[in-house]
NULUMSE-219760 format. One record per residue (C-alpha): x, y, z. Coordinates in steps of 0.2 Angstrom, whole numbers, plus 5000, padded with zeros to 4 digits. Each point is the difference from the previous one (the first is absolute). Example, Ala and Ser with C-alpha at 12.3 -4.5 7.8 and 13.67 -1.06 7.14 Angstrom:
2
506249785039/500650174997/
END
This chain:
440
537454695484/499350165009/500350184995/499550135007/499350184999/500350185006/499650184999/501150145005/499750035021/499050165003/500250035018/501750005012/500549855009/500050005019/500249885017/500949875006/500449854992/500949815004/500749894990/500349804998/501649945006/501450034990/500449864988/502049985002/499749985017/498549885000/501149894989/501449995013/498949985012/499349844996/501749944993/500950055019/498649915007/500149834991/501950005004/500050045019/500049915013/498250015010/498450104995/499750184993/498550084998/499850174989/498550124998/499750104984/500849914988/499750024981/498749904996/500350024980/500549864988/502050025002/500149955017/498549874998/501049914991/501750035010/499049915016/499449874987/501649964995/500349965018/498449895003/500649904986/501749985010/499349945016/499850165010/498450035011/499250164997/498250055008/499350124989/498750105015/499650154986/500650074985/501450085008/500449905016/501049835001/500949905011/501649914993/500649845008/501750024998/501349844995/501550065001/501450034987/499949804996/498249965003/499250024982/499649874990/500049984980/498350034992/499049884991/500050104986/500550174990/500050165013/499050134991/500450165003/498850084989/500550184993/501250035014/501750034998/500650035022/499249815001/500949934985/501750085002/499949985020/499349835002/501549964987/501550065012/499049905014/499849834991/501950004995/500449945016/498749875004/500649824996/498449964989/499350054983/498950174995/499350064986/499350174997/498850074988/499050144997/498850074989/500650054982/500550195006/501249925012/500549854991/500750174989/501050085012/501749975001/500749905013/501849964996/500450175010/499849885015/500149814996/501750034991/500650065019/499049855008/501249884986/501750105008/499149945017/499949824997/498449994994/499349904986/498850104989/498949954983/499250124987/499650074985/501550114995/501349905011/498750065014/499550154995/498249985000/498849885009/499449925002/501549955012/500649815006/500950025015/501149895010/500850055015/501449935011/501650065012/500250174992/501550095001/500350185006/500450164985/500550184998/498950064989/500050184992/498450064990/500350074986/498350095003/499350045018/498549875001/499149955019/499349844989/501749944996/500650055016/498749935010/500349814991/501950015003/499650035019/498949885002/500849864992/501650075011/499049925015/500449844993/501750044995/501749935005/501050185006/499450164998/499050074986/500250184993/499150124987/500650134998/498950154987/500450154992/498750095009/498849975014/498549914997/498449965010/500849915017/498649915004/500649825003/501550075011/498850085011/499249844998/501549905004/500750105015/498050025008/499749804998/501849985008/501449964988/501650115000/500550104984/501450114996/499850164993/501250114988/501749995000/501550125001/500849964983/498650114991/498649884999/498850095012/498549894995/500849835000/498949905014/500749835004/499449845008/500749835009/499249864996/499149875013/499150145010/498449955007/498550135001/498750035014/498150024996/499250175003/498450084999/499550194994/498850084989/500650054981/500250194995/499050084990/500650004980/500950154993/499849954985/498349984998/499850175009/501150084989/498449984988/498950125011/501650105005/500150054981/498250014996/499850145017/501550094995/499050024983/498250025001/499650175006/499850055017/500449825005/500949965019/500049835004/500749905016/500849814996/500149935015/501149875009/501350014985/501849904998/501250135004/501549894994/501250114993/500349894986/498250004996/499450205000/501050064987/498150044991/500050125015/501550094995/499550034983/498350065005/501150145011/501150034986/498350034987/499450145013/498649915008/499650045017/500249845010/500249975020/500649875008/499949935018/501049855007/498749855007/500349855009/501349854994/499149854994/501249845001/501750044993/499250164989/499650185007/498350084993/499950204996/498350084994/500150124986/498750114994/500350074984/499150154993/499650084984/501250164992/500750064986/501449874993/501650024995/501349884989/501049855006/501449924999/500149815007/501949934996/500549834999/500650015018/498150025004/499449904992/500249835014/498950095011/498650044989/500149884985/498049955003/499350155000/500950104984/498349964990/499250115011/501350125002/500150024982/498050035000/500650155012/501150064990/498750024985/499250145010/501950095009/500750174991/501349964989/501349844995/499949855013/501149854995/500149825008/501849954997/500749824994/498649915006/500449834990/499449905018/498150084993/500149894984/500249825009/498350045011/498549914995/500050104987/501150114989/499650175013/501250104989/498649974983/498749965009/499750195008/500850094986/499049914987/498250035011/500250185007/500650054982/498249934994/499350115015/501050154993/501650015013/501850064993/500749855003/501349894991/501549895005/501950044996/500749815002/499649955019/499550195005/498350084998/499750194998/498350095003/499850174995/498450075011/499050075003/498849944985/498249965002/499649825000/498449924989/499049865005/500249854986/500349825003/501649945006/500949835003/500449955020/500849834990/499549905013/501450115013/499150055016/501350145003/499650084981/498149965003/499850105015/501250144991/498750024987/498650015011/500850145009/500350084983/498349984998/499650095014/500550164994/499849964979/498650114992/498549884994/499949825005/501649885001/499849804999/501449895004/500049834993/500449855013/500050065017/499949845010/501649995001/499850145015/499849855011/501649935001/500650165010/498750105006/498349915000/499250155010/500350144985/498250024995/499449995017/501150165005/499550094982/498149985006/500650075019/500450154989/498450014992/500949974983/499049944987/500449834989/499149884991/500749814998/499649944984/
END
């Protein structure tokens, strides 16, 4: 597998940049466009392995897609009823929105499914959604009593639940909903906190009608009545915060860094990074752009300053859960205590986050250490170049890079193709930069 190596950055980082679409909404994209009725076409979509293997997964089930680059495709809608069972397994490779989405989708059709995925999915727990698809009617095979895949499937007449999370997650969310479109009543989840409200914007833009809140104290319970058809649209994908929050960090600490990320989700659910980066002092600007689809777009230009501690509570934590490896790179360089509180969701990723970035930014000389599922960082300390473990995670991957931006020496991170299941145009942006690397 390819590693790869860097040298601390000796100049400031400056300009404009764009990124891929954002991969959350890529995923629903091709998934509301195989269930509409009519055609949709969408510009700008993530062309990394995750969402290949969504739109693969709905190849195999009869759906017309023309692939005219990368990042455009046309969908051939076929309705809420249209699909058809695959001739064999539907691999979704290392990602876990196909696997758990495709899951609450496939509980209503009247065929059988099976779901795999490579052996860091087939890992990840999946009882926090199949045991919800059982209430629904659904009949559901794996290892564990369905815990892990890979998954048999076989769907029916579903009927319609109230389910309360125990722990605010848009995955388990987002499969309840969907197989709510095939249920008999109305469907409601209803979550201790708010978490990324992509597939209701997604619901409500492609035509179906949701409920929202509630006045007994559940403000973010969302509901659904079953039966609803959905229209076909067209729009181009926002730009990912997520994997801007990469070059956010890294121009907040390189010195005499300002850089411009353009054409940005501006979901509320989905920016907390932002408001971290304003709490840790950096100077950062934002504009409101144009809405793509059912998502607005912001730019944000983030600039280098002195940084102070952090606090990110478990409240936060929804709207920023993907980007705390970079955040906690951040806060190896901010004056004083930052700690990330009760982040257990970081241990069921595609890998162990909590170990993973305490483990290698110790090697590279950080204050860091865990207190059960919180991480504290004492900072600022000077980080040293060594080689660290991405342990095939793109998310921790492009966190070390970053690290090894501003690290004294040379930093080598072992096993960085995973970078192409979210963000296959990383390296291309570090040379834009004139940043220096060598794949090995």
């Amino acid at each position: 597998m390819k590693s790869v190596k860097i040298n601390q950055v000796r100049h400031s980082l400056t300009g404009t940049l764009s990124f891929p679409g954002d991969k959350s909404l890529s995923h629903r994209a091709i998934m509301f466009g195989a269930l509409a009725e009519g055609t949709s076409h969408f510009t700008n979509v993530l062309s990394g392995e995750d969402c290949v293997a969504t739109r693969k997964a709905f190849e195999a089930m009869g759906v017309r897609i023309e692939v005219k680059t990368p990042t455009e495709i046309i969908v051939h809608g076929v309705g809420l009823h249209g699909l058809k069972a695959s001739r064999q397994a539907i691999d979704c490779g290392n990602s876990g929105t196909s696997m758990r989405l495709l899951a609450g989708i496939l509980a209503g059709q009247a065929f059988e499914s099976v779901l795999t995925g490579d052996s860091s999915l087939s890992s990840r727990p999946m009882r926090r959604v199949t045991d919800w698809l059982k209430q629904m009617g659904a009949s559901i095979e794996g290892k564990e009593n369905g815990n892990f895949a890979p998954l048999k499937i076989r769907g029916g007449k579903l009927k319609a639940i109230g389910a309360d999370l125990p722990v605010a997650s848009a995955q388990v969310k987002s499969a309840i909903l969907l197989a709510g479109l095939y249920a008999d009543g109305v469907t409601s989840v209803n979550e201790p906190e708010k978490s990324r409200d992509h597939t209701e914007k997604f619901l409500e833009y492609f035509g179906a009608k949701i409920g929202k809140g509630e006045p007994q104290g559940r403000p973010f319970m969302v509901s659904i009545k079953g039966g609803q058809k959905i229209q076909a649209h067209s729009f181009e994908i926002a730009g990912d915060v997520s994997s801007a929050a990469f070059f956010m960090v890294a121009s907040a600490l390189v010195p005499k860094s300002k850089l411009t990320h353009q054409d940005i989700l501006g979901n509320p659910t989905r920016i907390g990074v932002v408001n971290i980066l304003g709490k840790a002092g950096a100077c950062l600007f934002t504009k409101l752009s144009d809405a793509k689809g059912p998502e607005t777009t912001m730019d944000f230009t983030v600039e280098n300053g002195p940084l102070k501690n952090f606090e990110i509570k478990k409240d936060e934590l929804p709207s920023l859960i993907d980007e705390v490896p970079i955040l906690c790179v951040l806060a190896t360089q901010a004056n004083g205590r930052s700690i990330i509180r009760d982040a257990a969701e970081l241990r069921v990723k595609e890998t162990d986050r909590i170990q993973s970035m305490v483990g290698q930014l110790s090697k590279m000389g950080a204050r860091i250490k865990a207190e059960g599922d919180s991480i504290l960082v004492e900072g600022p300390t000077p980080l040293q170049g060594t080689v660290v473990q991405s342990f095939k995670d793109h998310r921790t991957a492009m966190s070390l890079i970053v690290a090894g931006m501003i690290a004294e020496g040379e930093t080598r991170v072992e096993d960085v193709e995973c970078i192409d299941t979210s963000f296959p145009g990383f390296f291309e942006l570090l040379k834009k930069l004139g940043i220096h690397y060598q794949l090995c």
